[in-house]
C-alpha positions in Angstrom: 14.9 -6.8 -5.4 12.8 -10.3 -6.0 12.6 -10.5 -2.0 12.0 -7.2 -1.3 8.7 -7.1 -3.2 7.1 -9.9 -1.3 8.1 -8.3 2.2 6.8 -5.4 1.2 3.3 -6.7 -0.3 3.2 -8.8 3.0 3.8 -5.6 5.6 1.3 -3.7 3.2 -1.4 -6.4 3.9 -0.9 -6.6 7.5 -1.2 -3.0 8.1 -4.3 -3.3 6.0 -5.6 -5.7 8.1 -4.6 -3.3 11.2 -6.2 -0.8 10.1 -9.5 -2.6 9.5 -9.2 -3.5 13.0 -8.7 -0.4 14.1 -11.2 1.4 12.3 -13.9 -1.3 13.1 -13.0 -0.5 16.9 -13.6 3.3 17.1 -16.4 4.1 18.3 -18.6 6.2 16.0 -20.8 8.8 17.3 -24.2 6.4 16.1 -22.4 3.7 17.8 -22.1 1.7 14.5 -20.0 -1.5 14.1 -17.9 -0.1 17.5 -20.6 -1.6 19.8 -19.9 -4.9 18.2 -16.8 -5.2 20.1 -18.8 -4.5 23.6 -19.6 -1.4 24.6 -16.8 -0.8 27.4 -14.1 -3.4 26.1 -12.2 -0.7 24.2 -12.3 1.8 27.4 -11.0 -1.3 29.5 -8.0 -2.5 27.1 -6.8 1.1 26.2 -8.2 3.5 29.2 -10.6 6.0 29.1 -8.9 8.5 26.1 -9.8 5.2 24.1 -11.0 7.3 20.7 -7.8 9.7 20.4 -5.5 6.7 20.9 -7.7 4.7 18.4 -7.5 7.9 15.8 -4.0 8.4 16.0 -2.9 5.0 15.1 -5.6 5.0 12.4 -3.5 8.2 11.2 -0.5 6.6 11.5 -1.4 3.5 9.8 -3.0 5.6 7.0 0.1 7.4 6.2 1.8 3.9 6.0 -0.5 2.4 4.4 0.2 5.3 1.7 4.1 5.4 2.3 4.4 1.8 1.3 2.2 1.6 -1.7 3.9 4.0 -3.2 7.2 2.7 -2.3 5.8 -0.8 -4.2 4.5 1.1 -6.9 8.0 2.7 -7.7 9.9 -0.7 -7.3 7.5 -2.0 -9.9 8.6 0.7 -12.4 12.1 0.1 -11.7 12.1 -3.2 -11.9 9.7 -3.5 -15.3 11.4 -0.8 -17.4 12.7 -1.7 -20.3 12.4 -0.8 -24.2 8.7 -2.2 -25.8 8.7 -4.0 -29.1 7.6 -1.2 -30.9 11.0 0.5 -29.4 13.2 -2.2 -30.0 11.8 -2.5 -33.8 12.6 1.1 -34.4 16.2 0.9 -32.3 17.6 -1.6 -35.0 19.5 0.2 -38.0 17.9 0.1 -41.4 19.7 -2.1 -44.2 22.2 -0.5 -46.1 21.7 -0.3 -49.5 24.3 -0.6 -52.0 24.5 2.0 -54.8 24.0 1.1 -58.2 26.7 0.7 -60.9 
């Protein structure tokens, strides 16, 4: 479980990163931050259907993106549950008293 977090956080990031990447390289219908790449580059690395290939990786990514923190989020509880002090104070028995004579 301790090395399994850390492969996990470092996937998560580098699909973040992928998908910044990818986002930044659509190109949006004012021609935003897509043009910064060069107008044709994108048409000449991935062909002409350049913005549905772009989109469905973006969706795919996405839904990784939100596979993975949730399967982080969940090791987190497992691995952190445990009784609080206020649980623990009120788990140990009360002091018997003996009875007067």
């Amino acid at each position: 479980m301790w090395l399994l977090m850390p492969i996990l956080t470092t996937v998560l990031v580098f699909i973040c990163l992928l998908m910044i990447l990818t986002i930044l390289m659509q190109r949006p219908k004012s021609e935003g931050l897509g043009a910064a790449f060069g107008g044709g580059l994108t048409d000449n690395l991935f062909g002409a259907q350049t913005t549905t290939v772009l989109t469905k990786f973006t969706v795919w990514l996405g839904g990784l993106f939100f596979v993975l923190t949730l399967v982080i989020s969940v090791l987190h509880v497992k691995a952190t549950v445990g009784q609080t002090s206020i649980q623990k104070l009120l788990s140990v028995p009360a002091p018997v008293s003996s009875p007067a004579k």
